[in-house]
Every structure is written in structure tokens, then in C-alpha cells.
C-alpha positions in Angstrom: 16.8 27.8 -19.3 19.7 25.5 -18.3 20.9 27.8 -15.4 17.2 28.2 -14.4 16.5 24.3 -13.9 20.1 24.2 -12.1 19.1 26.9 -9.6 16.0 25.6 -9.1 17.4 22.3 -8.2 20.4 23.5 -5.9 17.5 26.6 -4.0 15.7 22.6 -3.2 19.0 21.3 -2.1 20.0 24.3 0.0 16.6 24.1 2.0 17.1 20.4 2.6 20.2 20.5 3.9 18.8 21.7 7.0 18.2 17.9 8.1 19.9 15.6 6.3 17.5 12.2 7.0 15.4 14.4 4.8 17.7 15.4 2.2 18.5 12.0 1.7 14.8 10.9 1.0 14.1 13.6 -1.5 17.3 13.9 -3.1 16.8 10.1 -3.7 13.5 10.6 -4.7 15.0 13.7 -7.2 17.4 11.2 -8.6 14.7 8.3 -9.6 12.6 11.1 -11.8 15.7 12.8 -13.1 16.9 8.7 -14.7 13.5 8.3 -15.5 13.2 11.2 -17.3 16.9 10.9 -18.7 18.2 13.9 -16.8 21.6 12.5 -16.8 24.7 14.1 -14.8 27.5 14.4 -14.6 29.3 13.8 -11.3 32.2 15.9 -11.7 30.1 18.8 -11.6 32.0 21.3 -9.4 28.9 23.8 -8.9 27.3 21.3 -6.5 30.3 21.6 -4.4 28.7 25.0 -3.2 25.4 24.2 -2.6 25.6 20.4 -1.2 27.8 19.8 2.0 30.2 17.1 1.8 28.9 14.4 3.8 25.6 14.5 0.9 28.2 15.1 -2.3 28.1 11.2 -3.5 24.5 10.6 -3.1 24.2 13.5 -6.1 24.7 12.3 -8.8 24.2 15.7 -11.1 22.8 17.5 -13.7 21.5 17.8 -17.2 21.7 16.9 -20.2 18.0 18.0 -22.0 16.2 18.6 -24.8 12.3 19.6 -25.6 10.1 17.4 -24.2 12.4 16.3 -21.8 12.7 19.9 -20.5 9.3 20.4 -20.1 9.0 17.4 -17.9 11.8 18.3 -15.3 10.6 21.2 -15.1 7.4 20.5 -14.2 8.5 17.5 -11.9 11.0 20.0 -10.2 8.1 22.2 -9.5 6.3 19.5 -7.7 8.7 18.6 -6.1 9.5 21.8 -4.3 5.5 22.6 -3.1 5.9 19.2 -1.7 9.0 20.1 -0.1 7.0 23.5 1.3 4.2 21.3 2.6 6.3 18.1 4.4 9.6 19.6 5.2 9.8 23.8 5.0 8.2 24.4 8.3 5.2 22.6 7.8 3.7 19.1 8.4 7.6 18.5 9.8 6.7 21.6 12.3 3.6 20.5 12.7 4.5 16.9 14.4 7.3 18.4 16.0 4.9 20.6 18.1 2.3 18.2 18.4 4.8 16.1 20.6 5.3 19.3 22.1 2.1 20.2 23.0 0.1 17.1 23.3 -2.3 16.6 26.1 -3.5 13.6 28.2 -5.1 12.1 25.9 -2.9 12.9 22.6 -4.6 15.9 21.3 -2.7 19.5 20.4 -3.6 22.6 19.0 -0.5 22.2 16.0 -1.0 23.5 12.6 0.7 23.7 9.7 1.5 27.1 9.5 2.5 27.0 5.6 -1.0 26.1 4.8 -1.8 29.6 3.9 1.0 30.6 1.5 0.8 27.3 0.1 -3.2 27.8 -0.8 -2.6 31.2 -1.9 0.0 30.5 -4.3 -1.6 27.1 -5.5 -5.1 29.2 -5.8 -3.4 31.7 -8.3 -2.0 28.7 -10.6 -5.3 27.2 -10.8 -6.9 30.2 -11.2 -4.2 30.6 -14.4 -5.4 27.1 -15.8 -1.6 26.5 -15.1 -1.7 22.6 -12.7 -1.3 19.1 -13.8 -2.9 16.5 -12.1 0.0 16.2 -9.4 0.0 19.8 -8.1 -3.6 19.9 -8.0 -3.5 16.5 -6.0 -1.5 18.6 -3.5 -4.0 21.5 -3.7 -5.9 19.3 -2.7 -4.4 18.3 0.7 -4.0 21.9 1.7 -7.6 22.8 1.2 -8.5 19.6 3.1 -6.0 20.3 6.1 -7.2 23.9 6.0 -11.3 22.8 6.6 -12.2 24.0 2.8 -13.5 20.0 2.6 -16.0 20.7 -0.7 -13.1 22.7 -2.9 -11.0 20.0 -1.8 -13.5 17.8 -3.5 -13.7 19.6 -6.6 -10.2 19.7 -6.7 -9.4 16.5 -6.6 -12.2 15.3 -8.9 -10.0 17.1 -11.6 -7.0 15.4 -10.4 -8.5 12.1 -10.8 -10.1 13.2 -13.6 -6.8 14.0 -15.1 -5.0 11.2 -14.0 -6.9 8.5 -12.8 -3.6 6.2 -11.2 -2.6 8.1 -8.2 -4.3 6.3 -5.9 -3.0 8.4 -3.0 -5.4 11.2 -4.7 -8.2 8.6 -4.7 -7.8 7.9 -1.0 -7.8 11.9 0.3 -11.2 12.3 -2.0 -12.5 9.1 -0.3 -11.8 10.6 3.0 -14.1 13.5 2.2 -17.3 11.3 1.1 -18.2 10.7 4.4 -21.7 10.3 3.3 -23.3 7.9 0.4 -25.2 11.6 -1.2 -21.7 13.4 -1.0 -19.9 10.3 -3.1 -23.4 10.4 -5.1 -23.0 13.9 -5.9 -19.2 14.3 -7.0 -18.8 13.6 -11.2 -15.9 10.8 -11.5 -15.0 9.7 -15.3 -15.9 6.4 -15.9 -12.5 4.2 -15.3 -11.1 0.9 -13.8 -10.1 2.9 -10.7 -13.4 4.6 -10.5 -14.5 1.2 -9.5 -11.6 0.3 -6.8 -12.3 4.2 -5.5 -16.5 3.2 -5.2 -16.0 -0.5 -3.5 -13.0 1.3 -0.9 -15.7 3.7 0.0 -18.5 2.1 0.0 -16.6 0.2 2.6 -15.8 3.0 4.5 -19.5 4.0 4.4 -20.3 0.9 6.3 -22.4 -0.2 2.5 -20.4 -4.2 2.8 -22.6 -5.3 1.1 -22.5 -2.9 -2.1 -18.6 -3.3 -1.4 -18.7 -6.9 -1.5 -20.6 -7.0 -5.4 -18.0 -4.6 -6.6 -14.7 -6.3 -5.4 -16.3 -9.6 -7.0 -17.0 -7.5 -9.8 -13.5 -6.2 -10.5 -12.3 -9.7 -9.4 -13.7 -10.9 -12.7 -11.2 -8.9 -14.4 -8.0 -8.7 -11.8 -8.7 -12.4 -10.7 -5.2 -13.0 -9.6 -5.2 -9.6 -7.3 -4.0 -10.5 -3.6 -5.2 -6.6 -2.9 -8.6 -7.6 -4.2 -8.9 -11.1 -2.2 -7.6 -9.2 0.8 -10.7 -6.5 0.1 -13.1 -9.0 -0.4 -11.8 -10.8 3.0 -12.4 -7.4 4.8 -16.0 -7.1 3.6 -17.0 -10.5 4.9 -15.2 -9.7 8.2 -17.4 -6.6 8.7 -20.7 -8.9 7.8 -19.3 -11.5 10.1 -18.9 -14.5 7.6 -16.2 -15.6 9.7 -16.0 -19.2 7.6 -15.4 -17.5 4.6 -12.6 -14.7 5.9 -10.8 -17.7 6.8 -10.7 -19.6 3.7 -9.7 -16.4 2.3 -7.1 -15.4 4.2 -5.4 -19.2 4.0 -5.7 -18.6 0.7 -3.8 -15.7 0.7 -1.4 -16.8 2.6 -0.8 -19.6 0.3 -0.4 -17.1 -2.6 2.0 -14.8 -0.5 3.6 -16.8 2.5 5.6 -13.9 3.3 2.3 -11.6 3.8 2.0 -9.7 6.7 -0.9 -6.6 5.6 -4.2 -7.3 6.8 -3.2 -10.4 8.6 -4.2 -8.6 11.8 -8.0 -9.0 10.8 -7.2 -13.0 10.3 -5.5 -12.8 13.8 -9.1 -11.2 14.9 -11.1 -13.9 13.4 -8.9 -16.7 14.8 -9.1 -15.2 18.1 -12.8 -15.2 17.8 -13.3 -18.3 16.8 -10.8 -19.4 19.3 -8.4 -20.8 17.3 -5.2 -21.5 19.7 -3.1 -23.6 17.6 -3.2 -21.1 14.3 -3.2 -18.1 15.7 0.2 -19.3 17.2 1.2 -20.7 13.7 0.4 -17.3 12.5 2.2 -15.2 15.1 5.2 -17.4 14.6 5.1 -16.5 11.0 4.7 -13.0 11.1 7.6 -13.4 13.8 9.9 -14.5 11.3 9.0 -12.3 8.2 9.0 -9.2 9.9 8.4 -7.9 13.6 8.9 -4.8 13.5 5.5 -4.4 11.5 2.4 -3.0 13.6 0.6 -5.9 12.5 3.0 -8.9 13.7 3.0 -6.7 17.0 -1.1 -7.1 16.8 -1.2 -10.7 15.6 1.5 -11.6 18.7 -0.7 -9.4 21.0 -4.2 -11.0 20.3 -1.8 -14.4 20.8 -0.9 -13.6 24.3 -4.6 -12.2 24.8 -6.2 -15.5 23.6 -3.6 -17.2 26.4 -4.9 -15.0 29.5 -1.8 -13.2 29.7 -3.6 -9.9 29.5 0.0 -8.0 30.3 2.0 -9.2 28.0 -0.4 -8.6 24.9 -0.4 -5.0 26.4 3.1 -5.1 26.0 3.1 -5.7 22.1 -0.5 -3.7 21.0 2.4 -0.7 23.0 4.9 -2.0 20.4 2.4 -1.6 17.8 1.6 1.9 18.5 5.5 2.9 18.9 6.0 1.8 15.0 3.0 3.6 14.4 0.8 6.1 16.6 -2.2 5.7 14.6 -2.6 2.0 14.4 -6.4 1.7 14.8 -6.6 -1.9 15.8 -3.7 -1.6 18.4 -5.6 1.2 20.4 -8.8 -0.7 20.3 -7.2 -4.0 21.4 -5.8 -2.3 23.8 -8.9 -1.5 25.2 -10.1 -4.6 25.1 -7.4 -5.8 27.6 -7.4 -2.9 29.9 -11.3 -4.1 30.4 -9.7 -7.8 30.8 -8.0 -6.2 33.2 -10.4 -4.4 34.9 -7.9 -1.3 34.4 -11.2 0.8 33.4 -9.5 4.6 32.9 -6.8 3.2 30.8 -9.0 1.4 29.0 -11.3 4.4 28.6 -7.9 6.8 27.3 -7.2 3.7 25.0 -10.9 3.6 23.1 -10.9 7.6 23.1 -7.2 7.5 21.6 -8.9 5.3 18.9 -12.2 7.3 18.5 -10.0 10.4 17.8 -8.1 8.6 15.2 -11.3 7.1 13.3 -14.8 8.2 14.7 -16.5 5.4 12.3 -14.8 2.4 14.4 -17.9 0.6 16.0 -15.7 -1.5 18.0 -13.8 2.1 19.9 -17.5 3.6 20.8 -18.5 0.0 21.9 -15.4 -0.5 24.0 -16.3 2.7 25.9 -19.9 1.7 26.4 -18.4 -1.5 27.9 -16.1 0.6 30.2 -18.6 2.7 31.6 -20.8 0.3 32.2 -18.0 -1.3 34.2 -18.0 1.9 36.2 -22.0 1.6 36.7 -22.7 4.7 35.0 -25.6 3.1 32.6 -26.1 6.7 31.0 -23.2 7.1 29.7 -22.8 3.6 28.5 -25.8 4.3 26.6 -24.5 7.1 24.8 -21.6 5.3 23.4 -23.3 1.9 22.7 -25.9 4.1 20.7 -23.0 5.2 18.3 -21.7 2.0 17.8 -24.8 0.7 16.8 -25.2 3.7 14.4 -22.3 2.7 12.8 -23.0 -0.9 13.0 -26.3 -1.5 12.8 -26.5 -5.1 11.7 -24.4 -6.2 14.7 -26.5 -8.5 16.9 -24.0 -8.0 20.1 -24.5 -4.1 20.4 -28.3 -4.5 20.3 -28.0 -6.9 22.8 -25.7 -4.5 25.0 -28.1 -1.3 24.7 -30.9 -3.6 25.8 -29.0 -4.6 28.6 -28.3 -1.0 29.7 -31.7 -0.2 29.4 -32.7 -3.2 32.0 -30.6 -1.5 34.4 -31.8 -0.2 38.0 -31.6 3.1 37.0 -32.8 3.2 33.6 -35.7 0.1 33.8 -36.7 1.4 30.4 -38.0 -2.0 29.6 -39.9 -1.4 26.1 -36.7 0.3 24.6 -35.1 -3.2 25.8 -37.4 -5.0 24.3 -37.5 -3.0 20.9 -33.3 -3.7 20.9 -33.4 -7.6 21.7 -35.9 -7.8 18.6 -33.5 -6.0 16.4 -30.7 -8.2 18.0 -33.3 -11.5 17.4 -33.3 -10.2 13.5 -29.8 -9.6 13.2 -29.0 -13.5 13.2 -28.1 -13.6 17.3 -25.6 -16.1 17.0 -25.4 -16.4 21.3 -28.8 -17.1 20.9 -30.1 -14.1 24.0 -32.5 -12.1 22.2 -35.2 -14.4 22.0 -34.6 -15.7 25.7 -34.3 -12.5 27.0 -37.8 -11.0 24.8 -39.9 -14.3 26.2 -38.4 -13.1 29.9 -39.4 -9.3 29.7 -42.9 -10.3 28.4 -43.5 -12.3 31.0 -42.6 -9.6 33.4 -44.7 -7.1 31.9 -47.6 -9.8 32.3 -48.0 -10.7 28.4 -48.1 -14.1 28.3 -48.7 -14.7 25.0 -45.7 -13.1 23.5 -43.4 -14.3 25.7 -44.9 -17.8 24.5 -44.1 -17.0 21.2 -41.0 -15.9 22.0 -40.2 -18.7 24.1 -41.4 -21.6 20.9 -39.3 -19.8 19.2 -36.0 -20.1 20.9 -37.1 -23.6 21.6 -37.2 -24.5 18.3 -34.1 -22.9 17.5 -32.2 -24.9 20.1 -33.8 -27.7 18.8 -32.3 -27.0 15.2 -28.8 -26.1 17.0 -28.8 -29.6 19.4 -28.5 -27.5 22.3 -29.5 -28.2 25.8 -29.3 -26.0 29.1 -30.7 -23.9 31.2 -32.9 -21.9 28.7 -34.4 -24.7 27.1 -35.9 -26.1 30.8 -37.1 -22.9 31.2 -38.9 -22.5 27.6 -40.4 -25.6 28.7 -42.0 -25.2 32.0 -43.4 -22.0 30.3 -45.0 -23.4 27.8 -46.6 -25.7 29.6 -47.2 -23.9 32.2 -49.2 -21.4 29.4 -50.4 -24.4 28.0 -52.9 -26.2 31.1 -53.8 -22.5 31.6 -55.3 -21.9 28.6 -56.3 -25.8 28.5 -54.4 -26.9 25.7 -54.0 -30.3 27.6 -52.4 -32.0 24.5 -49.2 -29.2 23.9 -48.9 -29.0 27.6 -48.7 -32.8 28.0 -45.8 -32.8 25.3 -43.9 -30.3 27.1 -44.1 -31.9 30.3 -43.2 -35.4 28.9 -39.9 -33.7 27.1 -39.2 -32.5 30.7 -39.0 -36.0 32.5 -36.3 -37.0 31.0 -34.2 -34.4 33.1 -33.3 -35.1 36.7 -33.3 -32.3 38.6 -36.6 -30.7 40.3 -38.0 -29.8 36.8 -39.1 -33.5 36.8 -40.7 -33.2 40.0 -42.7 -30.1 38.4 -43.6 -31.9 34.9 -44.8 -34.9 36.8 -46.9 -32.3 39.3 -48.3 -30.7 36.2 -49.3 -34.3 34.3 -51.1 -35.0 37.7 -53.2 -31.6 38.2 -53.7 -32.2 34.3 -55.6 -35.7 34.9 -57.6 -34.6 37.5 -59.0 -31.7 35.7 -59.5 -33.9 32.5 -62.7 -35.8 34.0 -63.5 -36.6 30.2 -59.9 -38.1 29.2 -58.8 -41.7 30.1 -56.7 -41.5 33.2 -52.5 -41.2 33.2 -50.5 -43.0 34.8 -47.6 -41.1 35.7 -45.7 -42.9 37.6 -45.4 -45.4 34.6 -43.3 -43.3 33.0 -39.3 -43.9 33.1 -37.3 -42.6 35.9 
């Protein structure tokens, strides 16, 4: 059995000799389970001298001294070890990346495919089949049946695995990825465990369910109260329901709890941004700066920096960074976008969202970026398309509603009752620019219904009121409404309306005063006004 193990090992060793930056990682990763498992060695060992080359002989540090249980163990461990070695390194997901360089098209996509995938499955089909995997090798079962397109074995596969073992989160996360729906997660039979509750909030927020994410985070904060993961969970959440406030006490927070943090401070760097927050977003890119900046999120957090400063080229410059450390950074691609539109650099911009839509087809913010580009390029059809996605996947986002609608008003589309139906969704999504109801009063009117676009017009009136705002739209509102008003000779509300607008100075005086006069002429009944009484 000995002499088994000891070939076993070196028939590993022999195949990962072949690149040595590789050798090194697994041998290491050999090593660690061999002292875990108290496979000590002994380093004078001269039948490694055969099978490891020189340069690689004092990173080994030998075989085995066993008994039993022990045995058992290694073994089993070795046997992971080397499928995983098939899959990564012999000719597969290694091949694979080398020819997707090879072969990548404009805008990043190949044809590559692991071409081990089918032994693999073949060979990992027959130990299941023989009742003969732990929870490890049927976690890599797993990942072969998902790469190869069998998505619902891969499910049922990896529902024993995290039956079996319910820690390996990494198994958690591949079975997540395959719930792309709230009846598939519904439909799969998970053991009731801690991490069953960590696996149902992480996908509910993938499925877009924050609010269902939200309750369970808080939930499993009641018993992990001291878990940065689970504040920086709860802060993404809140970000994709737009309780700005809150994210940011969060995130300070969690920066006070882990000054040296740099995961998921890109999202802080997005709400910072948003709210326009110059002087912290610089504290925070100086931080990041310091701890560590070769990380694709110091990269994004200096990038939205630069991008919050107008200097659109430079915060190219770093999101470019960003996606050099890592090719798949979401956020990078889609704030890339975003400046390419700053800059009015349209087909970059476009290659930049599709790069991101490619990479995760559930990012809102890609699909809206694209509707933003093409509308750019006047092409109000195609905007549509990809501003109807977004708003599939974010449909409680008042800003897409309000950018559908506005591609429906368009010269070529004119679809003005589909406009209308997306401002009122955008009016009931909380419209913090306050345009839905402005824009619902306006299209009424111009369709000749009066009385809804009064309604709609009180309405925003009294909201600005609530708010303290002034402007333009409030002036407006007014005139309406009491213009509406004499017309349907409510002489009282129209009086009030055209008393709130002499206290403005421009022509919309002029009008309220011509209005109060036309309105005590008519009013042979009432005691006469004297307008001109009332202050300049």
C-alpha cells in the first residue's frame, strides 16, 4: 500500500513538473494536507531525486509515515487532488485560457473548451455510479457537469455535496450559480444548516429578491453579530434598494472594524460618488492606496476618484488597471462604460457594457449603459431593447422607468401612452429627481386631458412643497392650475394659485396679475380686487 501512495504521489509530481509556477502551488498545497494529516517525511528520501527536478527538490519535503485511519485519508485526499490536477492543469482549464487568449475575438469571446471535460465526466460518472465519492470529488463532479451544459445533474450533484458537507462554500457558490430562478432554488432539497441560510440570503441576492436577502442577513446577524462578511452583505442589499444613508453608516462602520479593508469598498466608492462626496471618496482612495493597489478594487475606488474630478481619461486609465489584475471585474467594465459615455467615445463604450453583459447578464447597470449609448447614437429602437432588460432586472429602479419613457417620447417612436404607463411606474418607485410626475402632468396635457394632468400637476406641487424646492416646474404647476382652475370657475383655488405666483418677478407675475383681473370681471357677484394693491 506504501509503494502505491508513493507512486501515486511522484505520477502527480511527474505531470506537474511540466510548469513549475504550477508545481509549486500544488506541491505546496500537497504539503499542507500531508502535515495536517501527519503524513510526515523524511527529506533524505533519495526516490524523489528521480521523479522531482532539482530546482523543486527543497520545496518536498517527503513521504510517509502512516497508519489506519490516517491511510485512508491520504489516500483519499491524493485522489482529489489528482482529478483536480486533470481539470486545472493536465490540458484543461490551463488549455483552455491559453487558447482563449489565442482565439479571442473583438469583443473577448472564443470558441475554447476544456477538452478533458469528457474523460473527466466519464470516469467521475462510474465512481458515483459505484457509491464510491466524498463530498469533495462530487463537488468537482460537479463543475464538470456544469462546464459541460448538464446544469440540472450538476444540481443534484452538488446538493449531495452540500448535503455531505455543508462547509465548502466554494460548492455553495457553483449550486447558487445554477438557481437562476426563485422555482429552481425552490425546487432543490438542502438539509437544514447554518450555511443553508448564508447559501438562501447570497441567492436570493442574486435573484434580485433584496428584500428577502436583507431579513435573512439580519437574521443570521442575530447569531454571527460580530461578522464583517455579514455587515458587508447586509451593506450590498441596501445598495441595491438604494438606502444610500444607511450603506454609508455601514460601510464606516466597517471600516472602523477593519481599517485595512479593501473587499467591497468599491460599492462605498459608488455611493460616495453618487452622493457626491469629494472629500471621502479621496480619503478613501488614499487609503486603499496605501493598503494595497494592486487590488481591482483600489484601481475602482481611484477610478470613480478621478471620474468624480472630470478627468474622465485618467479614471479610464485605472478601471484598465483593474481589468489587467483581473479580466472579469464586473464593476471595472461597467465604469468603464460610464466614462466612455462621459466621453462621448460611444463604440468603446458600447464594447465596454457588452464586455460586462457577457460576464454577468443580470447587471442592470451593463444593459442600461447600452441603452444610454444607443440612444447617444439616436437609434431609439435599440435603446429600447436594452433599457427594457434593465428594467427587468431592476424593476424598482425609478431612473430606468424614467429612461424607457423618454425613448418612447422620441420622434420616431411618439408612443406616448407606453411613456406615460413608465413615468407612473417611475412616480411609484419613489422618483427621487422628482420627473415622473412633471413629465405625466406634461403628456396629459398634450393629449388634451386636463384633468389628470391637474392631478398630476397638485401632486408634484405638493411634493415640492414638502421638499422646499423652487424652480422652474413649480411656476409651471402653478399657472396650470390656475389656469384649470378660472376655467372650470373655481375662482377661490385659482385666486390662491395666482397670489403664490406674484411673489415671482419674471413674466409669470404679469400673467397671475392678468388672470386676478379677467377673474374680477367675470365675478359680477364678488366684491371687487384690487390688484394692484398687492406687493410688488
Amino acid at each position: 500500500m506504501r509503494n502505491f501512495m508513493e507512486e501515486t504521489v511522484f505520477t502527480i509530481f511527474r505531470i506537474l513538473q511540466r510548469d513549475n509556477k504550477t508545481f509549486i502551488t500544488i506541491h505546496a498545497m500537497i504539503c499542507e494536507l500531508m502535515v495536517n494529516t501527519k503524513l510526515l517525511v523524511d527529506s533524505d528520501n533519495e526516490m524523489y531525486k528521480d521523479n522531482v527536478s532539482a530546482s523543486n527538490l527543497d520545496k518536498v519535503k517527503k513521504i510517509l509515515i502512516i497508519n489506519g485511519r490516517d491511510l485512508i485519508l491520504c489516500l483519499r485526499l491524493i485522489f482529489i487532488i489528482h482529478h483536480f490536477v486533470a481539470y486545472i492543469l493536465k490540458a484543461g482549464e490551463k488549455r483552455k485560457e491559453e487558447e482563449m487568449i489565442e482565439l479571442e475575438g473583438p469583443l473577448g469571446k472564443s470558441d475554447a473548451v476544456n477538452r478533458e471535460l469528457i474523460s473527466l465526466e466519464r470516469e467521475l460518472s462510474t465512481l458515483r455510479k459505484n457509491g464510491t465519492m466524498d463530498p469533495f470529488i462530487l463537488y468537482l463532479y460537479g463543475l464538470v457537469l456544469k462546464d459541460k451544459g448538464s446544469e440540472n445533474l450538476a444540481r443534484i450533484v452538488l446538493v449531495e455535496s452540500v448535503n455531505s458537507y455543508p462547509w465548502n462554500w466554494n460548492s455553495w457558490l457553483e449550486l447558487q450559480s445554477l438557481c437562476t430562478t426563485i422555482d429552481i432554488l425552490n425546487s432543490i432539497n438542502l438539509n437544514n444548516h447554518w450555511m443553508k441560510d448564508f447559501f438562501l440570503a447570497s441567492t436570493y441576492q442574486e435573484l434580485r429578491m433584496h428584500n428577502e436577502a436583507l431579513t435573512k442577513y439580519e437574521y443570521l446577524q442575530g447569531t454571527f453579530g460580530f461578522s464583517n462578511y455579514l455587515q458587508a452583505q447586509i451593506a450590498k442589499a441596501q445598495y441595491s434598494l438604494r438606502e444610500f444613508e444607511q450603506v454609508e453608516v455601514v460601510f464606516e462602520e466597517l471600516l472602523r472594524n477593519d481599517p485595512y479593508r479593501v473587499e467591497d469598498m468599491d460599492m462605498y466608492s459608488n455611493v460616495l460618488y453618487a452622493k457626491e462626496c469629494f472629500s471621502a471618496l479621496s480619503y478613501l482612495a488614499h487609503r486603499v492606496f496605501t493598503t494595497d493597489k494592486y487590488r481591482p478594487e483600489s484601481c475602482c475606488i481611484i477610478g470613480n476618484y478621478y471620474s468624480l474630478k472630470g478627468q474622465h481619461e485618467k479614471s479610464v486609465v485605472y478601471f484598465r488597471r483593474a481589468l489587467k489584475l483581473n479580466k472579469n471585474y464586473l464593476s471595472a467594465w461597467t465604469l468603464m462604460g460610464h466614462e466612455y459615455v462621459e466621453m462621448k467615445n460611444t463604440p468603446a463604450a458600447i464594447d465596454a457594457y457588452r464586455r460586462a453583459v457577457d460576464i454577468n447578464p443580470c447587471d442592470y447597470r451593463a444593459w442600461y449603459g447600452l441603452g444610454q449609448a444607443y440612444e447617444m447614437m439616436h437609434m431609439p429602437f435599440y435603446a429600447l431593447h436594452y433599457f427594457r432588460k434593465s428594467v427587468f432586472l431592476q424593476p424598482n429602479d425609478s431612473r430606468l422607468w424614467i429612461a424607457m419613457a423618454q425613448c418612447y417620447e422620441t420622434e420616431q417612436l411618439h408612443m406616448l401612452e407606453e411613456a406615460i404607463k413608465c413615468y407612473r411606474r417611475a412616480a411609484n418607485c419613489n422618483d427621487s429627481e422628482a420627473i415622473a410626475l412633471n413629465q405625466l402632468a406634461k403628456l396629459h396635457h398634450a393629449l388634451g386631458r386636463d384633468e389628470e394632468a391637474a392631478f398630476y400637476y397638485k401632486k408634484d406641487l405638493e411634493r415640492m412643497e414638502a421638499e422646499e424646492r423652487e424652480g422652474p416646474n413649480m411656476v409651471e404647476a402653478l399657472i396650470f392650475l390656475a389656469t384649470h382652475c378660472r376655467a372650470h370657475n373655481r375662482f377661490e383655488d385659482a385666486e390662491v394659485y395666482c397670489t403664490r405666483l406674484l411673489d415671482y418677478t419674471g413674466p409669470e407675475k404679469e400673467t397671475a396679475k392678468s388672470m386676478l383681473r379677467g377673474m374680477r370681471m367675470a365675478q359680477s357677484s364678488f366684491p371687487a380686487m384690487d390688484v394692484e394693491h398687492f406687493p410688488p
